[in-house]
C-alpha positions in Angstrom: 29.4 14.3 -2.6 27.7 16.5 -5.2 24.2 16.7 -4.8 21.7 15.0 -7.8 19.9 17.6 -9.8 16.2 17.7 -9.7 13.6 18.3 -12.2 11.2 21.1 -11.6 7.7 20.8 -10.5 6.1 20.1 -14.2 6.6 19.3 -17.4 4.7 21.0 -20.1 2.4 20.0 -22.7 5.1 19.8 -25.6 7.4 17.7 -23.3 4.5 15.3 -23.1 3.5 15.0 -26.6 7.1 14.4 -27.3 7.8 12.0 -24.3 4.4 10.4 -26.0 5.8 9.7 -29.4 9.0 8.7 -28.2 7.3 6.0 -26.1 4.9 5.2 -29.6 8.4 4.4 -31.8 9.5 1.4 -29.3 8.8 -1.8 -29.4 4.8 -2.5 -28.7 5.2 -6.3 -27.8 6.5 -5.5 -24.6 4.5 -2.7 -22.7 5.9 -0.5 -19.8 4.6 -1.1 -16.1 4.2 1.7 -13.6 3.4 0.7 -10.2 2.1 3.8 -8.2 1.8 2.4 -4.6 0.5 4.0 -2.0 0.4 4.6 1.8 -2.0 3.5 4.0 -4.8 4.9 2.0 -8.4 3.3 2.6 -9.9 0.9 0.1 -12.9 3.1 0.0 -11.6 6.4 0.2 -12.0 7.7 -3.4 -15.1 8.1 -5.7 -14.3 4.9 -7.8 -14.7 2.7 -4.9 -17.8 4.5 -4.2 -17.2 8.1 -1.6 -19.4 10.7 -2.4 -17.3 12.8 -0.1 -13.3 12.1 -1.4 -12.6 13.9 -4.5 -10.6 11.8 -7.2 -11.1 12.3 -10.3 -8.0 11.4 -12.3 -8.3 8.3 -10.3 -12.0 8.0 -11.0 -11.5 8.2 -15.2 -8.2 5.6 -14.5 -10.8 3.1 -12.9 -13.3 3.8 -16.2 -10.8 3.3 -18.7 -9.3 0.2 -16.4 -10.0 -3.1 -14.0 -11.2 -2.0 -10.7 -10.3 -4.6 -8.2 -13.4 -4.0 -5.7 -11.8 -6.7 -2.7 -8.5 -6.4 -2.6 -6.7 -7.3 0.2 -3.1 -6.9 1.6 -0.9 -9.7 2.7 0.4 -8.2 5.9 -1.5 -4.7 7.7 2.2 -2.8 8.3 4.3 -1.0 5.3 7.4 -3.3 5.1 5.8 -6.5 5.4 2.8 -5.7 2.8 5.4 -4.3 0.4 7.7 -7.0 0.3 4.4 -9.2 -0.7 3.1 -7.1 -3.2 6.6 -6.9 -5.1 7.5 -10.9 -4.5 4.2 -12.5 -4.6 5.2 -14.6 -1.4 3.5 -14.3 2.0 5.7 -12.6 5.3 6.6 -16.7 5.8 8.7 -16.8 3.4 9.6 -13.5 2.1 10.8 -12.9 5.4 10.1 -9.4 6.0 8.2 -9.6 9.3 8.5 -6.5 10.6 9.2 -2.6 9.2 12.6 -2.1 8.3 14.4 0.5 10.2 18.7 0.8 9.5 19.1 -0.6 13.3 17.5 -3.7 12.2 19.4 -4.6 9.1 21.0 -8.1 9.3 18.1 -8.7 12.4 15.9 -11.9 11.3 12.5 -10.4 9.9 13.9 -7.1 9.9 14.8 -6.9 5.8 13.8 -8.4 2.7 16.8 -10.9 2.1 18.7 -9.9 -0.8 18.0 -13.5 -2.2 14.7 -13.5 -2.7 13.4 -12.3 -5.9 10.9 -9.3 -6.5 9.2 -8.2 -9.9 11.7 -5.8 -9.9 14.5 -8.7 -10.2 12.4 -10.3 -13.1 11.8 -7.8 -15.8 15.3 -6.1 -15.4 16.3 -9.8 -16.4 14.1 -9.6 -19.9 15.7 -6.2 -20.5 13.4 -3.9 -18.8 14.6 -0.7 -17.3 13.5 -0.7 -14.0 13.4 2.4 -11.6 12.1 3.5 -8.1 10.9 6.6 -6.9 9.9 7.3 -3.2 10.3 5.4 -0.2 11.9 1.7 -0.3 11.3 0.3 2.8 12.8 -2.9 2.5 16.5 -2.4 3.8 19.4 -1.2 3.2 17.4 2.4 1.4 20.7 3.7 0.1 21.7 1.1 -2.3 19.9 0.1 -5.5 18.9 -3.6 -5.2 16.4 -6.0 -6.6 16.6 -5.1 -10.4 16.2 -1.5 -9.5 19.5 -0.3 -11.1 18.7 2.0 -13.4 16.8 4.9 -11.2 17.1 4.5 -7.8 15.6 7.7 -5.6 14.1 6.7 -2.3 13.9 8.9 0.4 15.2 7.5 4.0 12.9 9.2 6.9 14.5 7.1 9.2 17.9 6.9 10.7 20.5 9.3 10.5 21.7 9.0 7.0 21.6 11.3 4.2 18.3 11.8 2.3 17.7 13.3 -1.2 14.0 14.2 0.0 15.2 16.3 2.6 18.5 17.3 1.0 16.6 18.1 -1.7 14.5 20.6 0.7 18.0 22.1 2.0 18.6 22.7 -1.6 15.6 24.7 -2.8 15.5 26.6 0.8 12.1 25.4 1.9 11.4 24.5 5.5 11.1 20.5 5.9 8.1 19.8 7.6 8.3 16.4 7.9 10.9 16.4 10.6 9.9 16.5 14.1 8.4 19.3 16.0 8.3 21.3 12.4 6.1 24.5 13.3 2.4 24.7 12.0 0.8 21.2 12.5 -2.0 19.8 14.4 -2.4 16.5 16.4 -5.3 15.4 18.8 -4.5 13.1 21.2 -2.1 10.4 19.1 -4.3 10.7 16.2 -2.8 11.5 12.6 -0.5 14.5 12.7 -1.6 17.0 10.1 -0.8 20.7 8.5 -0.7 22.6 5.3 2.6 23.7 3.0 3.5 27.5 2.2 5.2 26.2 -0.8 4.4 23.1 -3.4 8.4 22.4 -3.0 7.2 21.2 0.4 4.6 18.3 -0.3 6.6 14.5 -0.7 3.9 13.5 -3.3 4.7 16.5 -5.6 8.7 15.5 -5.1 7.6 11.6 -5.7 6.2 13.0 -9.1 8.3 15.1 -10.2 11.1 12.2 -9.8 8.8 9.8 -11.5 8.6 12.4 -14.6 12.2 12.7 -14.6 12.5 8.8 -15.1 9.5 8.4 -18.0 11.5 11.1 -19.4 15.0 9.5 -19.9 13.5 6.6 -21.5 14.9 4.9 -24.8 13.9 2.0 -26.7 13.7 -0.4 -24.0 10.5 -1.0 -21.9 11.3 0.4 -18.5 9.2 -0.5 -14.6 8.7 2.7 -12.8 7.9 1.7 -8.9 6.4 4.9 -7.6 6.2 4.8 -4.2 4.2 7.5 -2.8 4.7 7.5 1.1 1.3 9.8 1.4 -1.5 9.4 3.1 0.5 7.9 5.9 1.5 10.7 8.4 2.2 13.4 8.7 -0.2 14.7 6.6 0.8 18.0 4.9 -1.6 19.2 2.3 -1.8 22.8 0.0 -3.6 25.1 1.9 -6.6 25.2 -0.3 -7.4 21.4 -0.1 -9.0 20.7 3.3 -11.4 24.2 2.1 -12.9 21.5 -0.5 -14.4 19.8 2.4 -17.1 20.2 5.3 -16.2 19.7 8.5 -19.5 18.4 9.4 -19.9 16.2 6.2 -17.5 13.9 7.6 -19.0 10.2 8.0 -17.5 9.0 11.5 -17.2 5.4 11.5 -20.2 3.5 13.4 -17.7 1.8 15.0 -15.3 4.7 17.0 -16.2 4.2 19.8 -16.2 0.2 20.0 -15.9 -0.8 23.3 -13.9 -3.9 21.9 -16.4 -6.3 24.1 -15.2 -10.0 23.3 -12.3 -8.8 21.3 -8.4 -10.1 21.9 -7.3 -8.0 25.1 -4.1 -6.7 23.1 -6.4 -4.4 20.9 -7.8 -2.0 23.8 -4.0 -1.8 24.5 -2.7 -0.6 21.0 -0.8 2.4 20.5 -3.5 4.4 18.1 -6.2 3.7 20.2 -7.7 7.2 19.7 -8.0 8.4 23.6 -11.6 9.5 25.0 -10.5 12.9 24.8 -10.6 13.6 21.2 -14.0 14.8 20.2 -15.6 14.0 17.7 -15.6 17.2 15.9 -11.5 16.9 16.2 -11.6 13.7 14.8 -13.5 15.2 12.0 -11.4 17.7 11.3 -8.8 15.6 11.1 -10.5 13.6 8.4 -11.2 16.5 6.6 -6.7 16.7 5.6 -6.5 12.6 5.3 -8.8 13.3 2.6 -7.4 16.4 1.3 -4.5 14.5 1.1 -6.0 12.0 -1.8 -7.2 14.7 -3.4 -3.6 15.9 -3.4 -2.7 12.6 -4.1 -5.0 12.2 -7.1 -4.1 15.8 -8.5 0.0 14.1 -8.7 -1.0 10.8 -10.2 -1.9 12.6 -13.0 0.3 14.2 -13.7 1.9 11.2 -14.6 -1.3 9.9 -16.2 -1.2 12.5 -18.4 2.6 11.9 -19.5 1.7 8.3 -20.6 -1.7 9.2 -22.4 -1.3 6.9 -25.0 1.7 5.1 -24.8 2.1 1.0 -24.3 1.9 0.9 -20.8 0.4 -1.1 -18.1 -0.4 0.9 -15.1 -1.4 -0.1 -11.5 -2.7 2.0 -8.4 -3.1 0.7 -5.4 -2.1 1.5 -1.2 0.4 -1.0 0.5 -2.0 -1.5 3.1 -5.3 -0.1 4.8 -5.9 2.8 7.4 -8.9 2.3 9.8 -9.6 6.1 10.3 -11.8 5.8 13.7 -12.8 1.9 13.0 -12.9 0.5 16.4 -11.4 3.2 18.0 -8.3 3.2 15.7 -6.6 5.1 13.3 -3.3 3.6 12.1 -3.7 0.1 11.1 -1.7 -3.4 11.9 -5.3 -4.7 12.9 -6.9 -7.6 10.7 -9.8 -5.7 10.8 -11.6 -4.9 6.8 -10.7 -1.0 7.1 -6.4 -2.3 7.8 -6.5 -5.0 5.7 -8.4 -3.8 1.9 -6.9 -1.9 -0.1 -7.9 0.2 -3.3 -6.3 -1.5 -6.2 -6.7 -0.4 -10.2 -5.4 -1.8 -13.1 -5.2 -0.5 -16.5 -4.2 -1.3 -20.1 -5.7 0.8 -23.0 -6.3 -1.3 -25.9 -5.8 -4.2 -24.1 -7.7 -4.5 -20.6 -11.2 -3.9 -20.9 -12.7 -0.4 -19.9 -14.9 -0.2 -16.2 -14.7 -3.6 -15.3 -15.3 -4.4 -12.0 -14.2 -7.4 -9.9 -15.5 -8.8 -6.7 -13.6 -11.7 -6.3 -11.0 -11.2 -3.8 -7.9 -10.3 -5.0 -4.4 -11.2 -2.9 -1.2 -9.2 -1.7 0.7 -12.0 -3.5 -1.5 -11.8 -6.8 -0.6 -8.5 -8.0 2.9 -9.5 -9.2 2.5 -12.5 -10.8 -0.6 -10.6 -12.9 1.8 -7.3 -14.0 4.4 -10.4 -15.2 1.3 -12.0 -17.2 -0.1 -9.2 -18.3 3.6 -8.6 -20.1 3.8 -11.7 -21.4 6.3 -13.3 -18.3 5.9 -15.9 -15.6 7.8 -15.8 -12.3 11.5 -17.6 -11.4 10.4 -19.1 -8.6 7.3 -20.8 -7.3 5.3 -18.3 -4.9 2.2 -18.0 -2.8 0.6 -15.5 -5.8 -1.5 -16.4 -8.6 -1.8 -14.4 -12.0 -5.4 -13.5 -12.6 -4.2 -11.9 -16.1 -6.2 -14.1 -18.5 -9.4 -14.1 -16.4 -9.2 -9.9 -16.4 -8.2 -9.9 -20.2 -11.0 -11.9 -20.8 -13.3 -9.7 -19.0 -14.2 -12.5 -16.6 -14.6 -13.4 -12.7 -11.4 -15.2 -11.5 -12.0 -18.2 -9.5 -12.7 -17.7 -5.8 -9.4 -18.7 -3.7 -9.1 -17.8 0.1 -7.4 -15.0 1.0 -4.5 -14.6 3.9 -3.0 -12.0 5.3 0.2 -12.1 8.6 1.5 -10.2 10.9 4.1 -9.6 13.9 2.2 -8.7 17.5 1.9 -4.8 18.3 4.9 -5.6 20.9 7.0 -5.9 18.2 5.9 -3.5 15.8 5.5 -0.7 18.4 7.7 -1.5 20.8 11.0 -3.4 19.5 10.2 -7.3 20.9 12.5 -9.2 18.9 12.0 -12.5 20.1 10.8 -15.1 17.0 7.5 -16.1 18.2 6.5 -12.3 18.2 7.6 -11.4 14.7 5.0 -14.4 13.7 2.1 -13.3 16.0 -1.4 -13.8 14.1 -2.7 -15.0 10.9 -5.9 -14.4 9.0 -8.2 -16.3 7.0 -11.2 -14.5 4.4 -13.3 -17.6 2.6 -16.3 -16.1 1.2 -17.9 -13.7 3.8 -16.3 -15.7 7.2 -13.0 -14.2 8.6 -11.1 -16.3 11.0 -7.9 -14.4 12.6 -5.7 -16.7 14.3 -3.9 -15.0 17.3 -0.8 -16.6 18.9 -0.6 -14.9 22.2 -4.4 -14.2 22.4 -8.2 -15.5 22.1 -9.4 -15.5 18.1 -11.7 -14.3 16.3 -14.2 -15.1 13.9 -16.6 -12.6 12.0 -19.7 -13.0 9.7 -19.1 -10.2 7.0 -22.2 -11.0 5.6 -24.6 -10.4 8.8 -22.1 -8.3 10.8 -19.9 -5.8 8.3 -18.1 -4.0 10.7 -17.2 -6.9 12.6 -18.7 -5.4 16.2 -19.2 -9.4 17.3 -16.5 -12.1 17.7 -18.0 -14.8 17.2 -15.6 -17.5 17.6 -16.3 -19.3 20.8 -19.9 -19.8 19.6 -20.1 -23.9 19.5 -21.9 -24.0 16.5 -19.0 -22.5 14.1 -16.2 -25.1 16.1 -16.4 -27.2 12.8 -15.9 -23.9 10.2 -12.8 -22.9 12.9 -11.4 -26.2 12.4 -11.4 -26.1 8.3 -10.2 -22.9 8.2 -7.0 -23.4 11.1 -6.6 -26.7 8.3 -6.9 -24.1 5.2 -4.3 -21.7 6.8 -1.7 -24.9 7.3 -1.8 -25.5 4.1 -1.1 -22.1 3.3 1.9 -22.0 4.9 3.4 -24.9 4.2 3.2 -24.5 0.2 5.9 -22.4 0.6 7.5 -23.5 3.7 6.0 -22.4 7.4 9.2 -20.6 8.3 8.1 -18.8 11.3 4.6 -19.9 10.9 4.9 -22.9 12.0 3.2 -22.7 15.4 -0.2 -23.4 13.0 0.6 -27.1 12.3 
């Protein structure tokens, strides 16, 4: 098979001012989307959520000029699950997606999104947009364009033995692919995040996720297209240009308060997790570590915008956010597939120019089932189906609060995310609860929790045996049935 072509590394300032009034000449009732998603990047690692440390400043002027979602929260704390929310608007129950997709599991219950159920991507390809992805898909079957995505389809497969434009694509240009095992030059303590720095920019995933992107923007004609950029960074490994980690101080790093946890009270299963970060690492190697996680949003940053700067002025709604959470040393964890705040919150920006208003910030929670049925509203369509989401469009256009709704979030036990349990009760393992500032995780297999984000942020003290909160345990078990049984329990239906 002949390889694809791919574009170059940039495109330059006359390209852009031409791609620009190309986009200005079509039609302005419907706008473009671009969803740029993520990789287990922390809610509050860049300087519009508030670091003084993570450098992001395309990212920071996106946030001014936009909607900053300040609580946003995934639906599920592992990539395949989370993603299957965010682009369906439906909770793991009935999406389906239970666990991370891997090419051994297709046609496994819970291991794919079912080819039936119906994404953003399904819905504006069906009012005429052109709709493309760009990075990792994650969601089964990675080699063949699905779910409205027919018109660019360019993920990247890092698992399995099949063929893979990322790394064909390194074969091509004759740089070494560092992202496959045992490549030469990186750094890991312990079974904390694997890190090392590129020779060459041809090396980086980001840059290729870009470039691809570009590529896409690029081809455009006079219909509105969706661009899903997926960008798989800063999930590991994390490979950075050599003069990124210099930008920061080894002993500037904040460790979390909570590293060491001694998980007193907690669920048994979490001193037994796989990213438990071992005794051994100290904690000036778990700085330095930090140090390339957030060299990596910086890299990160410097990428997204360059596409920012491609749609400068042009009808389009764009959205940044991270599929899910990374705890970074919280509790003794990096990784994530906990329910604690650090796993489960996600940075999340929305913005519209002419249309949303400028530095808004909102505090009310926002869902991983909300985001798709507010990019459908924001463009003037509603979803096929009913789902668990709920468009907070008009509230945000009209520069106001949405109403408070609890938030949710489920997921499979660590047996089966780490370790290949495929029995049903383990794909369905725990479910969480956030109403106002009390979070109430549900665990099948285990005791639960309860924490008081209000007296106790970092959630150091379970306090769900306590007799006096029986009654709020109660409501909020009641709260979570009825969660899953608007749209159907499914494998959820052990909380009845």
């Amino acid at each position: 098979m002949q390889k694809e072509k791919y574009c170059k590394n940039s495109i330059n300032q006359a390209q852009n001012y031409l791609l620009r009034k190309k986009m200005s000449n079509t039609t302005t009732s419907r706008p473009n989307i671009v969803l740029i998603m993520c990789d287990q990047m922390r809610w509050d690692a860049a300087g519009f959520a508030g670091s003084r440390i993570v450098q992001t400043p395309h990212l920071d002027r996106l946030a001014a000029r936009g909607v900053c979602f300040g609580n946003a929260y995934c639906a599920s704390p592992v990539c395949s699950p989370a993603r299957a929310s965010w682009l369906t608007g439906l909770y793991p129950h009935a999406h389906l997606q239970l666990r991370n997709y891997g090419p051994k599991r297709m046609g496994e219950f819970g291991g794919y999104l079912p080819h039936d159920r119906v994404t953003i991507g399904d819905t504006l390809k069906r009012a005429g947009y052109r709709c493309g992805i760009v990075g990792p898909w994650h969601l089964g079957d990675d080699h063949r364009p699905q779910h409205g995505f027919s018109d660019f389809w360019c993920t990247y497969r890092y698992l399995g033995g099949y063929p893979d434009p990322l790394f064909d694509y390194f074969d091509m240009e004759g740089v070494e692919n560092l992202y496959r095992s045992g490549a030469p030059g990186m750094t890991q303590y312990g079974n904390i995040l694997e890190f090392g720095t590129i020779t060459d920019p041809r090396q980086q995933r980001t840059t290729w996720t870009i470039d691809r992107s570009l590529e896409f923007v690029q081809q455009q004609g006079n219909d509105p297209f969706f661009l899903f950029a997926s960008i798989k960074d800063p999930h590991p490994l994390v490979l950075v240009p050599p003069d990124l980690p210099e930008r920061y101080r080894i002993e500037e790093m904040p460790l979390s308060p909570s590293l060491r946890d001694p998980l007193n009270g907690k669920p048994e299963f979490q001193k037994l997790g796989k990213f438990r970060v071992p005794s051994t690492v100290t904690d000036d190697e778990f700085r330095r570590m930090m140090t390339y996680y957030y060299a990596l949003i910086t890299h990160i940053d410097n990428q997204v915008g360059r596409l920012l700067s491609a749609l400068e002025g042009t009808n389009t709604i764009i959205a940044f956010m991270s599929d899910h959470g990374e705890l970074l040393g919280d509790h003794g964890y990096t990784e994530k597939c906990l329910m604690y705040e650090a796993s489960v919150r996600v940075p999340c920006l929305l913005s519209w120019q002419h249309h949303l208003p400028s530095g808004l910030r909102v505090t009310t929670p926002l869902a991983g089932v909300d985001l798709m049925p507010t990019l459908l509203g924001l463009a003037g369509h509603t979803p096929e189906i009913p789902i668990d989401g709920r468009s907070v469009a008009e509230a945000i256009l009209n520069e106001q609060e949405p109403e408070h709704q609890p938030i949710f979030a489920e997921i499979s036990s660590l047996d089966a995310i780490y370790h290949n349990a495929s029995e049903p009760e383990e794909l369905a393992a725990h479910v969480m609860i956030l109403d106002g500032h009390w979070k109430y995780i549900r665990n099948r297999f285990d005791i639960d929790e309860l924490y008081d984000l209000k007296t106790d942020p970092s959630e150091m003290r379970n306090v769900a045996n306590r007799p006096e909160h029986q009654d709020r345990i109660a409501q909020m078990r009641q709260q979570i049935a009825e969660m899953v049984c608007r749209t159907g329990p499914g494998p959820y239906a052990w909380c009845l």
